[in-house]
Structures are given as structure tokens and as C-alpha cells.
C-alpha positions as CSV (number, residue, x, y, z in Angstrom):
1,X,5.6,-10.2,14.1
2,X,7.9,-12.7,14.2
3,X,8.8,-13.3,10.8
4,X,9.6,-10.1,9.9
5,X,13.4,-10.2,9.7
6,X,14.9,-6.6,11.7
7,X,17.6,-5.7,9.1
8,X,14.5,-5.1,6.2
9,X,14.2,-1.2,5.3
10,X,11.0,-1.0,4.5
11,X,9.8,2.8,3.5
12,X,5.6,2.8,2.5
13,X,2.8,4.8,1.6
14,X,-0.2,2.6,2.3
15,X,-3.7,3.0,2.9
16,X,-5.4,0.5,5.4
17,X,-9.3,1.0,6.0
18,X,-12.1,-1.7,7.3
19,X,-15.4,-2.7,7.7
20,X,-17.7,0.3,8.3
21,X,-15.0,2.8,8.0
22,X,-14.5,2.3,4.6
23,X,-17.8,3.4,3.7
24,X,-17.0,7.0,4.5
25,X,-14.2,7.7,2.4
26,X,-14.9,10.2,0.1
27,X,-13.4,12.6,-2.0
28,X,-10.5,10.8,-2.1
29,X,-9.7,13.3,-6.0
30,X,-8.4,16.7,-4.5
31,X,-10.9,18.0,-7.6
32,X,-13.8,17.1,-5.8
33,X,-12.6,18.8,-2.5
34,X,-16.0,20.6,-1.4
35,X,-16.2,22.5,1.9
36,X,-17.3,20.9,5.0
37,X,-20.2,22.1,7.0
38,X,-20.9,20.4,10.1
39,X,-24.9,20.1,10.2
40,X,-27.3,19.2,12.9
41,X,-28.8,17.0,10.6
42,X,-27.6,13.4,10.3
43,X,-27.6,13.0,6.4
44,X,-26.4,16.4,5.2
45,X,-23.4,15.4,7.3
46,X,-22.8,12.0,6.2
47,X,-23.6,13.8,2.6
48,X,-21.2,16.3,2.9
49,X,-17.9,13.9,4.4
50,X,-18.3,15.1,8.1
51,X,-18.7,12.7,11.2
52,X,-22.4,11.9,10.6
53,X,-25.2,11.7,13.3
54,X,-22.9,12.5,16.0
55,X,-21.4,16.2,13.7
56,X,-22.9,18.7,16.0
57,X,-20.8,17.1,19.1
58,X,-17.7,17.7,17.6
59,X,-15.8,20.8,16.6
60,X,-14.0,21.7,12.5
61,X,-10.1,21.6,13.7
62,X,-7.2,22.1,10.7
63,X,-5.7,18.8,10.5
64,X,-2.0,20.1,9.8
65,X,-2.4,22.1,13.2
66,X,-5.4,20.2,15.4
67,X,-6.3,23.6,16.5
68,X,-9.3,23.4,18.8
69,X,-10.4,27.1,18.1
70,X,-12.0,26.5,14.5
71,X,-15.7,27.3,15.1
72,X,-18.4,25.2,16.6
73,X,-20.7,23.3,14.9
74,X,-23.0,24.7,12.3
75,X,-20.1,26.9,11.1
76,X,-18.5,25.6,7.9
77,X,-14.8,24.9,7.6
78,X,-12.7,26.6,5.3
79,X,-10.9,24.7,2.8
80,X,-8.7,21.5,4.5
81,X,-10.4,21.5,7.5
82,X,-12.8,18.8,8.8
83,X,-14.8,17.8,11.9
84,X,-13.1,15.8,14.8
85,X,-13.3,14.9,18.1
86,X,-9.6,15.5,20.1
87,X,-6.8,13.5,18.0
88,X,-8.9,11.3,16.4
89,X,-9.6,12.4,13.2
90,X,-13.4,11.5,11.1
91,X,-13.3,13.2,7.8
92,X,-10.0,11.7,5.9
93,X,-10.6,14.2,3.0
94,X,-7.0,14.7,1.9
95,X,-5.0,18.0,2.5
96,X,-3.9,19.6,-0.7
97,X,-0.1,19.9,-1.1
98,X,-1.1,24.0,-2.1
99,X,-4.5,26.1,-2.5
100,X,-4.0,24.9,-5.7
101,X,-6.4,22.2,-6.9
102,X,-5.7,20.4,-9.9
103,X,-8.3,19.7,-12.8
104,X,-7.4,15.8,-13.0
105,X,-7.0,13.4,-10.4
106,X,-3.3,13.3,-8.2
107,X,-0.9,10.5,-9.5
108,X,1.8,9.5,-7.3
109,X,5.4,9.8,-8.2
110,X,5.3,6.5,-10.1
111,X,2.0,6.8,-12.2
112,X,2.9,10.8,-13.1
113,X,6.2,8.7,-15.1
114,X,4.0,7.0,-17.5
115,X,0.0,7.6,-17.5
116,X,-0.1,10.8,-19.3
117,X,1.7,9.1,-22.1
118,X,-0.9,8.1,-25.2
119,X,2.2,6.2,-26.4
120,X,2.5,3.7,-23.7
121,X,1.6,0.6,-26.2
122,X,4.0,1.0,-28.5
123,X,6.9,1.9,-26.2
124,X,6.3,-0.3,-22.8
125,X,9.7,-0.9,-22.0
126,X,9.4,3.2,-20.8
127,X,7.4,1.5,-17.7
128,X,10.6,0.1,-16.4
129,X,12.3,3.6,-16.2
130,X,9.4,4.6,-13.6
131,X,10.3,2.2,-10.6
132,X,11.7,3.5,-7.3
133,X,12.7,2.5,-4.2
134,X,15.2,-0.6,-4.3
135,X,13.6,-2.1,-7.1
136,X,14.7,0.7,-8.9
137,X,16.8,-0.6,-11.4
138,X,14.8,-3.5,-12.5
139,X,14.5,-3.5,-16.3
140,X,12.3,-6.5,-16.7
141,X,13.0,-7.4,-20.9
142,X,12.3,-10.5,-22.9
143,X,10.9,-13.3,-20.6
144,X,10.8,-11.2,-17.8
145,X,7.7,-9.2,-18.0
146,X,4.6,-9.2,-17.4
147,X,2.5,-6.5,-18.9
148,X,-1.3,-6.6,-18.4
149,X,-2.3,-2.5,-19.6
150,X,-4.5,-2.9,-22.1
151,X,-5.7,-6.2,-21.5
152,X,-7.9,-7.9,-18.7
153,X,-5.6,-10.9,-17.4
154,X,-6.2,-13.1,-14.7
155,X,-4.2,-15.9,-13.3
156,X,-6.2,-17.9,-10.4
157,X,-7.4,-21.0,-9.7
158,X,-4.8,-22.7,-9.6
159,X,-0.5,-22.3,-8.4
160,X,-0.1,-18.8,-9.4
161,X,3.6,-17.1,-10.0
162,X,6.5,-18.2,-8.7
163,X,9.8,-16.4,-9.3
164,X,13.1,-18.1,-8.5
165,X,16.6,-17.4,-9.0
166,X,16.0,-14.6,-11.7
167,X,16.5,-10.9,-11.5
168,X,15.6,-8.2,-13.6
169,X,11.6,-9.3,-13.6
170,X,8.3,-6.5,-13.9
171,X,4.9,-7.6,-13.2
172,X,2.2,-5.3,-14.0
173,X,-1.3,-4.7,-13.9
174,X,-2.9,-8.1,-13.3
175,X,-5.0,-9.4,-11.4
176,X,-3.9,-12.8,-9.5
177,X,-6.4,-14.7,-7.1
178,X,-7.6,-17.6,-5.5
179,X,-4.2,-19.3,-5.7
180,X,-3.4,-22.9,-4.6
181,X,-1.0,-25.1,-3.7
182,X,0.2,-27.2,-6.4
183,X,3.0,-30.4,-6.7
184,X,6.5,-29.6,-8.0
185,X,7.0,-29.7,-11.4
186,X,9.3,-28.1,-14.2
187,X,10.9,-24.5,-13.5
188,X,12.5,-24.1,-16.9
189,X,11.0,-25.8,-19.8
190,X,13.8,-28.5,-19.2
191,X,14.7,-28.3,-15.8
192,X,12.9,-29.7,-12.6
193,X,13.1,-27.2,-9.6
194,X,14.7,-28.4,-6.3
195,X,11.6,-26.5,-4.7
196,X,9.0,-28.6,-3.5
197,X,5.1,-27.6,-4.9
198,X,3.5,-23.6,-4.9
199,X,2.5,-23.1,-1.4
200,X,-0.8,-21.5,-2.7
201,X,0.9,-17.9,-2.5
202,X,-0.1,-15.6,-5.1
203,X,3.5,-14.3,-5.9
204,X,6.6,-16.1,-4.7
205,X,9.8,-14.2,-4.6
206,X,13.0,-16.7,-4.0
207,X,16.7,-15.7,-4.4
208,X,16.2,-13.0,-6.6
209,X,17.0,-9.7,-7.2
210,X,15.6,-6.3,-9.0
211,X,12.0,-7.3,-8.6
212,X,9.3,-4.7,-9.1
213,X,5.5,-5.5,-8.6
214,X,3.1,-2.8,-9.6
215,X,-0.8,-2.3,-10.1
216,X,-1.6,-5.7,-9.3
217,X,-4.9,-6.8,-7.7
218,X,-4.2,-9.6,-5.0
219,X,-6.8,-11.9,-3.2
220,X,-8.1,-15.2,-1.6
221,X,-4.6,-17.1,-1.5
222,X,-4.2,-20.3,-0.1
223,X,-1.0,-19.0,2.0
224,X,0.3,-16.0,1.3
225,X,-0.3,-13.0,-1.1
226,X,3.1,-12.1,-1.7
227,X,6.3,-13.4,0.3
228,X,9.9,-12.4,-0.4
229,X,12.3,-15.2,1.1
230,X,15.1,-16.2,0.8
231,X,18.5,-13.7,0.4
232,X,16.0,-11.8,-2.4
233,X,16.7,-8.3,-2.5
234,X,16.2,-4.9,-4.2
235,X,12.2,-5.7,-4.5
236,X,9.4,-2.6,-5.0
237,X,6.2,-3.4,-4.8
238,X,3.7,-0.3,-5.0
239,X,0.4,0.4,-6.4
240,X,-1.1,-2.7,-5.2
241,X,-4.6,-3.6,-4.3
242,X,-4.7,-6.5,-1.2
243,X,-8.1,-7.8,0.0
244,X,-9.9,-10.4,1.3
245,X,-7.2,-12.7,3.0
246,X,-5.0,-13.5,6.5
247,X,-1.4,-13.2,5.6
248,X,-0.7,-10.7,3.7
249,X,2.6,-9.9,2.9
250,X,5.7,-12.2,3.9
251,X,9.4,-10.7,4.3
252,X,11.9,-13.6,5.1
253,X,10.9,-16.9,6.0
254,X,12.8,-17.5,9.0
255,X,14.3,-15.5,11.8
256,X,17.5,-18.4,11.6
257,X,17.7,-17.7,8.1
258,X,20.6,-15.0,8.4
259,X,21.3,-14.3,4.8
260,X,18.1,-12.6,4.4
261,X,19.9,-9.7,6.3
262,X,20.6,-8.3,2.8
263,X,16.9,-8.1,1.7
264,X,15.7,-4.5,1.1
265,X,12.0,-4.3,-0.2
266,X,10.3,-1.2,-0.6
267,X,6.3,-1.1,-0.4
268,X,4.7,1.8,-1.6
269,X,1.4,3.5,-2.2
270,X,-0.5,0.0,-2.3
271,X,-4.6,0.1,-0.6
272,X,-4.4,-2.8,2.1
273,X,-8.6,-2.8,1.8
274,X,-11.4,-4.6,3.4
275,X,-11.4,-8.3,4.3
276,X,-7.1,-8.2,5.3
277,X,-6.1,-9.3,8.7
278,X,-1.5,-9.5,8.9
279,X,1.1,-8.7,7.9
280,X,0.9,-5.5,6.5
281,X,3.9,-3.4,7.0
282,X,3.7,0.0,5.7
283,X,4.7,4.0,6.6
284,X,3.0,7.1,6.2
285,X,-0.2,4.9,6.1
286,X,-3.5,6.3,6.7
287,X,-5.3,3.4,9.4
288,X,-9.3,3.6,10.3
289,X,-9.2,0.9,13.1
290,X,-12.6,-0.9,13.2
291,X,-14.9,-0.4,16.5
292,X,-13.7,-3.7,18.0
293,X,-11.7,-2.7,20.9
294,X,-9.7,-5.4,20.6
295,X,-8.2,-4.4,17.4
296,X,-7.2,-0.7,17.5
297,X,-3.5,-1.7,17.5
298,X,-1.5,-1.4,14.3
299,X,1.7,-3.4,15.4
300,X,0.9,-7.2,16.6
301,X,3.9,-9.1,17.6
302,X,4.1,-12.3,19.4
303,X,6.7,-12.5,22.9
304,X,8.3,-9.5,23.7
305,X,11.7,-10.8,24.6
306,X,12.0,-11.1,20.7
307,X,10.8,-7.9,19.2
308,X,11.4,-5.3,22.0
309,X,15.1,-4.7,20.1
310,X,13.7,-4.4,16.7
311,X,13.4,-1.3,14.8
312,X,9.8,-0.3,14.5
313,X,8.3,3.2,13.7
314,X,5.7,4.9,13.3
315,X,6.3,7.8,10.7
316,X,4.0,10.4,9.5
317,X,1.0,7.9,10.1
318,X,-2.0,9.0,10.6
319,X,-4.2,7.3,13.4
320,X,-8.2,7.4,13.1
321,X,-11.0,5.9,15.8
322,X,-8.2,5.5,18.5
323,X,-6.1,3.4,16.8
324,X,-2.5,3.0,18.1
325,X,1.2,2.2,17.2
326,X,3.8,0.5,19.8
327,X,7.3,1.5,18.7
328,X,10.2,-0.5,19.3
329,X,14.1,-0.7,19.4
330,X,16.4,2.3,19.1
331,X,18.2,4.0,16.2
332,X,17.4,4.9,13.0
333,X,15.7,2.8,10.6
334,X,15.9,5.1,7.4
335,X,15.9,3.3,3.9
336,X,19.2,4.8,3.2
337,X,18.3,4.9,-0.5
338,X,20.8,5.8,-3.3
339,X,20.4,8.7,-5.0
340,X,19.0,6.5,-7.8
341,X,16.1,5.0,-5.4
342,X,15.5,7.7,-3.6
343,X,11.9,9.0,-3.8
344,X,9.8,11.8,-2.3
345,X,7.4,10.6,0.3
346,X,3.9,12.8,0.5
347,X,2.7,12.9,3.9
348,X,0.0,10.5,4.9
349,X,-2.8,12.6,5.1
350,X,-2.3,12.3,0.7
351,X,-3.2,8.7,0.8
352,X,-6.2,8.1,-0.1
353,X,-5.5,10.8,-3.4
354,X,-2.4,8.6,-4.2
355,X,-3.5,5.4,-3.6
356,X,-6.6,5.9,-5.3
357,X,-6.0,4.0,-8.5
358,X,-4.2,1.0,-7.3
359,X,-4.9,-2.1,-9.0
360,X,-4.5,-3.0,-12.4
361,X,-5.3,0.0,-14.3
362,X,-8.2,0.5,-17.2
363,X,-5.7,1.7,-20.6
364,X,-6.7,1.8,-24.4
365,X,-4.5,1.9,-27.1
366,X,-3.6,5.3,-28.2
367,X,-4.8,6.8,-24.8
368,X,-3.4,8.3,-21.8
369,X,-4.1,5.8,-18.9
């Protein structure tokens, strides 16, 4: 895509499913891992997670290994191993990290910081201590917040957020929608912005720097759901719910814009759900294409001439109902975190555990989330 600028290092844990894909997701909690049996009979299979009318056809393969010598249908698969066809993979029950199955549902790296934490009310500047990636070190702080755990808040309707020339800045766990465009007006309660009116974009990042936007549910924008332009840098967003809209995600405004070579955005373990159609760039993501043949391709770029030299991989993705990646450029394109950002990935087949709660989360007072 075009407006992707090359010099972004972008390192993601992202689920992607639609349409009639999405339906069969399920036991997405390691906790409720049951074993597989591939049945001759249409709704014991869909019951049970496996292909569904079509089960006896195919053959129980271990993902980690794609063996072809599992058993044939009718014989159960041990634990971790589910029914397929070749490469492409039907059952995206998550692989355990061990034989060990935990009692309560997986948390990512991020939520594991705070959510077991009863305390997290009276002490919610701790949330800032669990960023990572390159908007690691933002602190948030008086004026710079935005808190929603414990609390249903909304913002739509209306020109949504816009932040500008500002660093330092947390928004969490809200829900932000319907967004329009909106004339210019006041940035500062005595100071009128240069900028002309919201573009209708549900969060605006311009100029700025240590930005981190987490457990957010984002939808049904006027332009875009969130875009980072503009020389802004050191930006996570993770833990984010996008559906229902066309652009979702924009990194740098303009290819001619060359300041935004600086800009360094990590996006991690967000759900990219149903109703989504661009600009969704992500790694280690888990993508179900839909049965339209015409969209089984996760990379869509306009003229060659101008992508073929950017740096584009595909990384411990996994690819479901023939869906396909088309690399690009040479070299490496790792984050190059500090030792500060720096993060363990999962692999992708742990997405759907880890991405499970994203979206503003359901707290009360005194509680563990």
C-alpha cells in the first residue's frame, strides 16, 4: 500500500478473521482445549472444532510439524492436533506453549503486568509501567490520560480524539465510534490550532511522541480509525478491537513526507474482526481468508515499480483457506528494539488465546480484571 512509509518497524501479533470463518473459532481459552475427533457426522464435527461436513475427507496432522501420518478419520487426535487438508489449516484451536494447561484464561505479556492486580483503582498510574514496544516509555500523567477501567465510556458521534504536538499520552479501555469530521476549532483551551477540522478519524496521532493506545474498541469512522502522521514516533498500540470500517490503520500521510522516516510504531495483539477491509499491517497474525477468490491475498499494494523495494514479511504467520503473502524488498526488517522495548513474541498459532480479550476490558473496584 502506498502510504505505508518503508522505514516503519512495525512488529505485531494480530488476529484477522471474516465473514463465515469467524464462526468457527472456538476454544480460543487453552482451559477449554478438548480433544478433537474427526466424525462422519456433520454436527459432532462442527461441535467438537474440526472441519465440519467435509471432516471425514481430511486427515488430524500436528500443526507444529504438518505430519501427514496422524490417523485417518474417525480416529481422535491427541492433544494440539486438529483436522486439515495439506497446508491449509481448519481447526485454529491454539497450541499450548507446554502440556501444561492453565486454570484461568492466557494473558498476553501486557495484560499479565496489571489484571491480576485487585488494586488497580487506587494505583492506575502502575498501567503505564506495562507498555512495550516503542511506546514503551510513555507515562501518560495529569492531562494525558485516559483511563476508562471501571467505567463504560464512549466518545462517538461526533470529531473524536485528536492528539497533536504532545508526548507522554495513554489511552485506555474506551470505546470510540462513529466519528466525524468536524470544523477547526480550539486545541488548547486558549489557542486555535493551525490544523484544519477532524477528518472524521477516530484517533489522530500528529507530531507526537510516547503514545500508547490500549484496549480500545474502534469502529464506523468517517476516514480513518487510527493514523499516525506526521514525524510521530515511539507509538504502541495493542489490545485493540477494529471492526466494521475501510481504512483501518494509517502510518504516514505521504510517501514525499520524508521526516516520517523516524516513526516507529509497534502494533500488538489487537483482533482486526469482521466488517474491516485495509490497512491492517500486522506479524505473527493468524488470517482466515474468506471464500472469495479474489481476496485470499494478505498484502494489496497498488504499482509495483513503487513497493517491489520495500521491506515486507511475512513472519511466523499463519495462513488458513489458501490465503497468501507476497514478500517484498531485501534485508532485514527487525524492530531493533532496546532492551527496554523489547518484548517476547508467542508464535501465531497463540493468537486467538492472546488476543482474546481485546477491547475495553470489564473491571470492578477492588477486583482483579
Amino acid at each position: 500500500m502506498k502510504h505505508f512509509v518503508v522505514a516503519m518497524l512495525i512488529m505485531a501479533l494480530a488476529i484477522s478473521v471474516s465473514g463465515k470463518e469467524a464462526k468457527n473459532v472456538k476454544n480460543r481459552f487453552l482451559s477449554e482445549r478438548v480433544v478433537v475427533t474427526c466424525d462422519k457426522y456433520p454436527n459432532v464435527c462442527d461441535i467438537k472444532g474440526s472441519a465440519g461436513s467435509d471432516c471425514c475427507m481430511k486427515k488430524c496432522v500436528n500443526l507444529s510439524t504438518d505430519g501427514s501420518n496422524c490417523g485417518k478419520c474417525g480416529k481422535k487426535c491427541s492433544y494440539g492436533k486438529i483436522c486439515c487438508q495439506g497446508n491449509n489449516y481448519y481447526n485454529n484451536t491454539p497450541q499450548p506453549l507446554s502440556k501444561y494447561i492453565p486454570k484461568k484464561p492466557l494473558l498476553n505479556v501486557i495484560d499479565s503486568c496489571w489484571r491480576a492486580r485487585p488494586n488497580w483503582s487506587s494505583n492506575r498510574q502502575a498501567l503505564a509501567d506495562c507498555a512495550i514496544g516503542f511506546g514503551k516509555e510513555a507515562t501518560g500523567g495529569n492531562n494525558k490520560t485516559i483511563d476508562g477501567r471501571g467505567a463504560k465510556v464512549e466518545i462517538a458521534d461526533g470529531p473524536c480524539i485528536t492528539i497533536s504536538n504532545v508526548s507522554h499520552v495513554i489511552i485506555h479501555g474506551i470505546s470510540i465510534h462513529d466519528c466525524e469530521p468536524a470544523k477547526p476549532g480550539l486545541n488548547t483551551p486558549d489557542h486555535v490550532g493551525h490544523r484544519l477540522g477532524s477528518d472524521g478519524d477516530a484517533i489522530s496521532i500528529i507530531d507526537s511522541t510516547n503514545v500508547w493506545i490500549d484496549h480500545c474498541f474502534l469502529a464506523r469512522s468517517t476516514d480513518g480509525l487510527i493514523d499516525v502522521i506526521r514525524a510521530s514516533t515511539a507509538i504502541t498500540i495493542s489490545n485493540n478491537y477494529f471492526t466494521q470500517h475501510d481504512k483501518v490503520m494509517l502510518l504516514g500521510h505521504s510517501d514525499q513526507f520524508t521526516k516520517d522516516k523516524i516513526m516507529k510504531v509497534t502494533i500488538a495483539f489487537n483482533q482486526f474482526a469482521s466488517g474491516l477491509t485495509e490497512r491492517m499491517p500486522s506479524e505473527g497474525n493468524f488470517y482466515v481468508a474468506p471464500n472469495d477468490p479474489n481476496a485470499k491475498q494478505v498484502t494489496k499494494r497498488e504499482v509495483k515499480e513503487n513497493w517491489k523495494s520495500w521491506k515486507w514479511r511475512s513472519s511466523k504467520d499463519l495462513f488458513f483457506n489458501d490465503a497468501y503473502f507476497v514478500p517484498s524488498g531485501v534485508g532485514s526488517c527487525a524492530p531493533n528494539y532496546s532492551p527496554t522495548q523489547y518484548f517476547a513474541a508467542a508464535p501465531a498459532y497463540m493468537v486467538p488465546a492472546i488476543t482474546l480479550n481485546a477491547g475495553p476490558t470489564y473491571c470492578t473496584v477492588g477486583r482483579a480484571c
